[in-house]
N, CA, C and O atoms as CSV, one atom per row, in Angstrom:
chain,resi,resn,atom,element,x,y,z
A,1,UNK,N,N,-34.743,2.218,12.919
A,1,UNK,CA,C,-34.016,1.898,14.119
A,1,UNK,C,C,-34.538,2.731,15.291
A,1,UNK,O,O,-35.046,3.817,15.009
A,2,UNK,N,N,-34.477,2.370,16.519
A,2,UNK,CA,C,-34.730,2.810,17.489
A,2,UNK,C,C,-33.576,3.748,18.499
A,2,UNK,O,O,-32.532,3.333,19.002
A,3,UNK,N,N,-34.132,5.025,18.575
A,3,UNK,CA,C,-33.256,5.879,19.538
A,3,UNK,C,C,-32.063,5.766,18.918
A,3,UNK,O,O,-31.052,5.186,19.311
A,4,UNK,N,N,-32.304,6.513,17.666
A,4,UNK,CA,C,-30.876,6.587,16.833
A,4,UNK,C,C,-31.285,8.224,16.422
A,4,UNK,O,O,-32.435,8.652,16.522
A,5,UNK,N,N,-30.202,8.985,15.978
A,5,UNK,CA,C,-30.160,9.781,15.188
A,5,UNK,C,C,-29.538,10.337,14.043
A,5,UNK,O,O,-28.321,10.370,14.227
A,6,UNK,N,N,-29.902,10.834,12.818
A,6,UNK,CA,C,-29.537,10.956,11.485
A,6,UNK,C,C,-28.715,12.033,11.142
A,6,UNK,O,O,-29.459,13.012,11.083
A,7,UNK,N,N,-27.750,12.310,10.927
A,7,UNK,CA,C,-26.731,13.330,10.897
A,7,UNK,C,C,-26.533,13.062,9.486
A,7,UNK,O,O,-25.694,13.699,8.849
A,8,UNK,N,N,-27.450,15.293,8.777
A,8,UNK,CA,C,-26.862,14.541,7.669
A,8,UNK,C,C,-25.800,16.584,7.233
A,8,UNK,O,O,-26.016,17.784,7.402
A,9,UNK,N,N,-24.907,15.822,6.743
A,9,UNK,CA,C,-23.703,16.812,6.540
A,9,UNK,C,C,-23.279,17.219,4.621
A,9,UNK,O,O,-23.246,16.509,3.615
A,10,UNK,N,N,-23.088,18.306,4.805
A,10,UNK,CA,C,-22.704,18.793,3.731
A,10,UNK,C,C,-20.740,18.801,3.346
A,10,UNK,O,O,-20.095,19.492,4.135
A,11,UNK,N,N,-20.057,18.203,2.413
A,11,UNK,CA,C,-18.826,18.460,2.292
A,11,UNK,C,C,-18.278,19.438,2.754
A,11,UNK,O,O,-18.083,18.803,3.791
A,12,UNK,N,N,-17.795,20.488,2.993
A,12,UNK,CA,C,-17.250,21.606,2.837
A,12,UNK,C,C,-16.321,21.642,1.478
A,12,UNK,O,O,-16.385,22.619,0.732
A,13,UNK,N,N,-15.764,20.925,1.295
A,13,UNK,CA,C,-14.961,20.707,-0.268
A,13,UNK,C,C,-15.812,20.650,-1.070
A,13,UNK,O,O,-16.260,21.756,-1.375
A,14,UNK,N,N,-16.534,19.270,-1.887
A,14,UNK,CA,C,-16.961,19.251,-2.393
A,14,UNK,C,C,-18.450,19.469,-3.093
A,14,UNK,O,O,-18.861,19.396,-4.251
A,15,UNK,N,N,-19.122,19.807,-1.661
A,15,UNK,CA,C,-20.687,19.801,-1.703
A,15,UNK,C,C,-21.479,18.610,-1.627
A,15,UNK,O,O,-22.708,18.611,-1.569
A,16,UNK,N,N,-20.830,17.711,-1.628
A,16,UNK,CA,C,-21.993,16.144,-1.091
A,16,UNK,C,C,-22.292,16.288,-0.190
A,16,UNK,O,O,-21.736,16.874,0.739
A,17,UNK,N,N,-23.579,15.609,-0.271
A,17,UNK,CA,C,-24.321,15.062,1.031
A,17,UNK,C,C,-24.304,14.482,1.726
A,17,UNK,O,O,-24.792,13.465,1.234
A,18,UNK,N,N,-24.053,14.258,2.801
A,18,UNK,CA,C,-24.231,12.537,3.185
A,18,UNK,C,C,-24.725,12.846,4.123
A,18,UNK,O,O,-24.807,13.977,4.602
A,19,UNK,N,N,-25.353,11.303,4.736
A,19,UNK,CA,C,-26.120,10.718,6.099
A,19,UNK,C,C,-25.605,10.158,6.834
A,19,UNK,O,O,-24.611,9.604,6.365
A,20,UNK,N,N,-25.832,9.916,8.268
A,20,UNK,CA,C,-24.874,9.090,9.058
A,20,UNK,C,C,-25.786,8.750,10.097
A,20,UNK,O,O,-25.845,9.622,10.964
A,21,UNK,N,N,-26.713,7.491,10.338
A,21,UNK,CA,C,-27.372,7.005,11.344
A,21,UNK,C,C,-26.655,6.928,12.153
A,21,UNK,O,O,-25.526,6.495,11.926
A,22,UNK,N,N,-27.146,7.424,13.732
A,22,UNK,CA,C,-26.144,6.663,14.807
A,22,UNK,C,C,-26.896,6.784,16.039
A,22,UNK,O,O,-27.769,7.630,16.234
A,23,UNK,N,N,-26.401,5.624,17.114
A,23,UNK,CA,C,-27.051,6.292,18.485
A,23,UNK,C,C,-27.424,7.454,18.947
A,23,UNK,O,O,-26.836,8.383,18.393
A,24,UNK,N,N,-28.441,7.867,20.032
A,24,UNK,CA,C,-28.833,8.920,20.158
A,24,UNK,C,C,-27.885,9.365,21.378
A,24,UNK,O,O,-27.509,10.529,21.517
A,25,UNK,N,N,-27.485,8.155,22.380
A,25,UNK,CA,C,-27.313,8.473,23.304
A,25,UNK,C,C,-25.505,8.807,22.952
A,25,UNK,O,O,-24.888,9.684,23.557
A,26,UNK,N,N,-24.972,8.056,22.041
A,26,UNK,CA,C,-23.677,8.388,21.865
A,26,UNK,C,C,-23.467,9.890,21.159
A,26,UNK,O,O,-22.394,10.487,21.244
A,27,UNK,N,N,-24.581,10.400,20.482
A,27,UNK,CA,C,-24.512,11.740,19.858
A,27,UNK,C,C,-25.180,12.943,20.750
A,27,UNK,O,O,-25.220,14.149,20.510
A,28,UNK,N,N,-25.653,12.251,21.782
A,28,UNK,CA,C,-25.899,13.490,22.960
A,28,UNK,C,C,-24.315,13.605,24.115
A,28,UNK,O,O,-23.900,14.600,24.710
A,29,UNK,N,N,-23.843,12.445,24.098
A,29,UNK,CA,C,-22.446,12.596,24.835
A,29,UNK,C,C,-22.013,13.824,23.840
A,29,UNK,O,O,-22.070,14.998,24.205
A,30,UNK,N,N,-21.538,13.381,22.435
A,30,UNK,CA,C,-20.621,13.858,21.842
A,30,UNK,C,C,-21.221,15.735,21.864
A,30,UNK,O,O,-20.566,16.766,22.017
A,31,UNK,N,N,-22.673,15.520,21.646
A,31,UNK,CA,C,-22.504,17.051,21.612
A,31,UNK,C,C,-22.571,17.809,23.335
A,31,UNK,O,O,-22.726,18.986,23.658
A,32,UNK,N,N,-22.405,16.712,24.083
A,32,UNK,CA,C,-21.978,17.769,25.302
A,32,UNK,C,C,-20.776,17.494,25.800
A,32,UNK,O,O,-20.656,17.033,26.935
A,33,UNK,N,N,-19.397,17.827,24.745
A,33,UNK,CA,C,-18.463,17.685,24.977
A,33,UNK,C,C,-17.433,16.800,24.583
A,33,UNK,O,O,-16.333,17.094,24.115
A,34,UNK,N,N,-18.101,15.221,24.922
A,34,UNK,CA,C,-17.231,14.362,24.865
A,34,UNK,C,C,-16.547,13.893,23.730
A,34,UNK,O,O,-17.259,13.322,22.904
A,35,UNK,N,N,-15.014,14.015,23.408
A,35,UNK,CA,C,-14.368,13.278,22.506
A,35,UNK,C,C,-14.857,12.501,21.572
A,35,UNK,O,O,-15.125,11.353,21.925
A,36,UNK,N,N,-15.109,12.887,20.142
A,36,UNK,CA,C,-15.460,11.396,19.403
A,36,UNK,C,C,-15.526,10.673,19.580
A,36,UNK,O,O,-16.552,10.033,19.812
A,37,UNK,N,N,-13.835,10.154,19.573
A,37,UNK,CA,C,-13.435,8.742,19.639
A,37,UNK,C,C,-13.796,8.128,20.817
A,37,UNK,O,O,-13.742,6.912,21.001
A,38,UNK,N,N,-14.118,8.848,21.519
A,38,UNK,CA,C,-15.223,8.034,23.183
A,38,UNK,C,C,-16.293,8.000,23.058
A,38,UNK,O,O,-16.895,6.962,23.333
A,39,UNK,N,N,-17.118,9.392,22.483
A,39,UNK,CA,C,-18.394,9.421,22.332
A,39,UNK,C,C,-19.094,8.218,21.013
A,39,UNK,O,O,-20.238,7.820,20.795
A,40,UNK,N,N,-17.802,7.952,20.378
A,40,UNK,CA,C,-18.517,6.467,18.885
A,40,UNK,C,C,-17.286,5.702,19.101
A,40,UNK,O,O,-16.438,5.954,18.246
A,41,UNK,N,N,-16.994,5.000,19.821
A,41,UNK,CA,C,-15.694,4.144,20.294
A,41,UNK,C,C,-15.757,3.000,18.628
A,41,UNK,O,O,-14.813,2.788,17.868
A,42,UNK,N,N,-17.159,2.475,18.515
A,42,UNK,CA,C,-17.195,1.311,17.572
A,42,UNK,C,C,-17.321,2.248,15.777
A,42,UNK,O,O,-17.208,1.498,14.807
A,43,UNK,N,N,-17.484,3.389,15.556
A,43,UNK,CA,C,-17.609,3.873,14.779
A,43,UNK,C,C,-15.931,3.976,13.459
A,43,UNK,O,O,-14.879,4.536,13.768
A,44,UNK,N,N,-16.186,3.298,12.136
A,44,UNK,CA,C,-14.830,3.609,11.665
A,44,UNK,C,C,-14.655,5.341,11.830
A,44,UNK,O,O,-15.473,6.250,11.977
A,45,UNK,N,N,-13.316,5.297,11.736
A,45,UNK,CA,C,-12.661,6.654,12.025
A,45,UNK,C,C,-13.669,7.752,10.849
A,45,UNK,O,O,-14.437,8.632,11.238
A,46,UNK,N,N,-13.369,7.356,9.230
A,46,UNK,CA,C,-14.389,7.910,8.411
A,46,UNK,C,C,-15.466,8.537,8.779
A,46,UNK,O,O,-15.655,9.753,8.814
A,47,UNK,N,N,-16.238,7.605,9.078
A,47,UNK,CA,C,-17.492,8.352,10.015
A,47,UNK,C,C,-17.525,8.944,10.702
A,47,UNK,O,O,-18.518,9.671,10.712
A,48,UNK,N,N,-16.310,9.157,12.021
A,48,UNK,CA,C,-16.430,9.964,12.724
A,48,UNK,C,C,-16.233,11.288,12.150
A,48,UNK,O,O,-16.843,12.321,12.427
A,49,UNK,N,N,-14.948,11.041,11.001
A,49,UNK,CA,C,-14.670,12.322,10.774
A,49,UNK,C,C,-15.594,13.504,9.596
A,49,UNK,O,O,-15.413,14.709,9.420
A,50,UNK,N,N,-16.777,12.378,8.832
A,50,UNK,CA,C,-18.065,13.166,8.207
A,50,UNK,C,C,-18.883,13.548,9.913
A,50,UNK,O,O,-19.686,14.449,9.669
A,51,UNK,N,N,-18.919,13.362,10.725
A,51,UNK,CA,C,-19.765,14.116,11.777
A,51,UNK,C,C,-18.890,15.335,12.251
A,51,UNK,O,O,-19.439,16.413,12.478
A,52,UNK,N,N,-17.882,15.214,12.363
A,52,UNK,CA,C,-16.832,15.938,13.064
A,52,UNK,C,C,-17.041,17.410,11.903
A,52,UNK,O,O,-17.772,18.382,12.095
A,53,UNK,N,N,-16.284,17.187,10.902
A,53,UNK,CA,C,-16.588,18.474,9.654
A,53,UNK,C,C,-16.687,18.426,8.302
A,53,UNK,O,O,-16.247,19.155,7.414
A,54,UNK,N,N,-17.613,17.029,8.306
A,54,UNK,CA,C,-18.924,16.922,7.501
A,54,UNK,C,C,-18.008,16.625,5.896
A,54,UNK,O,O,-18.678,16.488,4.872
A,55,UNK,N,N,-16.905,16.573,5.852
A,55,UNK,CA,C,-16.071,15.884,4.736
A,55,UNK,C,C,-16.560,14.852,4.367
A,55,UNK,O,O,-16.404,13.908,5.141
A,56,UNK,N,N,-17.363,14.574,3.026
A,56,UNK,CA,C,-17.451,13.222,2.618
A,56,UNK,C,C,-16.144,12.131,2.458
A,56,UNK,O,O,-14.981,12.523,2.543
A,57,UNK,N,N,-16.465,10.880,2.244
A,57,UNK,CA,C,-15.403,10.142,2.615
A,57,UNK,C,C,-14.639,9.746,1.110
A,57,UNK,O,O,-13.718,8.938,0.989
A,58,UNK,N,N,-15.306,10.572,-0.037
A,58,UNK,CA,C,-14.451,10.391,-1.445
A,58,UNK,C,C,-13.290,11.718,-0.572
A,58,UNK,O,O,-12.100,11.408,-0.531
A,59,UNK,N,N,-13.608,12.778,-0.082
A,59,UNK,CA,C,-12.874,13.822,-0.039
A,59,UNK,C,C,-11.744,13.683,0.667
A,59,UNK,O,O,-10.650,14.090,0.277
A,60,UNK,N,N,-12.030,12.881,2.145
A,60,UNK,CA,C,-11.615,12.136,3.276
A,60,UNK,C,C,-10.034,11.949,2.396
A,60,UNK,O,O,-9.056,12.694,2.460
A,61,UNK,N,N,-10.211,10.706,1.603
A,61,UNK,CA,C,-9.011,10.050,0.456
A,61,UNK,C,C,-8.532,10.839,0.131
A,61,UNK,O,O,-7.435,10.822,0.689
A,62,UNK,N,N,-8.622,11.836,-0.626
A,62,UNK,CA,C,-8.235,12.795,-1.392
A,62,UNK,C,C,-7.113,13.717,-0.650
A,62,UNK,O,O,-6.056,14.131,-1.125
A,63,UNK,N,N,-7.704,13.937,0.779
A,63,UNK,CA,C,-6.824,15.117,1.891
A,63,UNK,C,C,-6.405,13.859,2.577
A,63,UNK,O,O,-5.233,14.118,2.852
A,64,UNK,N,N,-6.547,13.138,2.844
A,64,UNK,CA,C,-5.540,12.421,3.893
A,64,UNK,C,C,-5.554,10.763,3.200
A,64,UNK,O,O,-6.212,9.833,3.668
A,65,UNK,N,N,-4.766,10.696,2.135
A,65,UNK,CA,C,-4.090,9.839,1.303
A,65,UNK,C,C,-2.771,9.488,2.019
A,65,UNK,O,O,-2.182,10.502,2.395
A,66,UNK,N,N,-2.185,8.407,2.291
A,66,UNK,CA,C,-0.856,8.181,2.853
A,66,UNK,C,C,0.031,8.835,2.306
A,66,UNK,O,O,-0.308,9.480,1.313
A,67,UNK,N,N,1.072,8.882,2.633
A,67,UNK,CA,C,2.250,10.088,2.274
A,67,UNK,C,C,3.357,8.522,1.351
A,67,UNK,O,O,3.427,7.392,1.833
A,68,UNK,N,N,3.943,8.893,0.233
A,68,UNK,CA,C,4.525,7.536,-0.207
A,68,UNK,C,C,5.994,7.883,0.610
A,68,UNK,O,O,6.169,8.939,1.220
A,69,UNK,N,N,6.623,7.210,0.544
A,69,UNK,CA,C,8.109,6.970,1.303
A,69,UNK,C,C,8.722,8.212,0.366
A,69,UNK,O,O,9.330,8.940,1.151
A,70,UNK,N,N,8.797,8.662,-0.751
A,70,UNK,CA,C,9.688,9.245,-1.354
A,70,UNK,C,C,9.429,11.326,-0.832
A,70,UNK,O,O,10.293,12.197,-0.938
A,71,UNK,N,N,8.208,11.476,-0.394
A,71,UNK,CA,C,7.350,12.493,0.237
A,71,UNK,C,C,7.746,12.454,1.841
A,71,UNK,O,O,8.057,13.484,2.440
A,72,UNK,N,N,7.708,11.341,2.383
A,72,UNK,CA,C,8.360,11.933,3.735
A,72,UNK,C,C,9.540,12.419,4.223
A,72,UNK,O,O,9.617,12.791,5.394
């Protein structure tokens, strides 16, 4: 792909790897400042949040699983 860049992140939990292709120009916003969710507007949330602090998205589930009705 063209004028993209490869973000690749380590779990902090678990130790996976992962990769995350993405625009260049949306990952030069984001690292000068701008909000995720502005800087990757079309990006699922998941993804944003392996760039953000690099949580793979088995781990993602694991810490932020819905709460069942009987827990809230």
């Amino acid at each position: 792909m063209k004028n993209t860049t490869t973000c690749i992140r380590t779990c902090p939990i678990c130790g996976t790897v992962s990769m995350i292709t993405v625009d260049t120009a949306c990952f030069n916003k984001y690292l000068a400042g701008e909000y995720i969710q502005n800087a990757f507007p079309n990006l699922p949330a998941d993804d944003r949040e392996l760039i953000l602090s690099g949580m793979c998205k088995d781990c993602q589930k694991m810490f932020f699983a819905p709460l069942d009705e009987d827990d809230a």
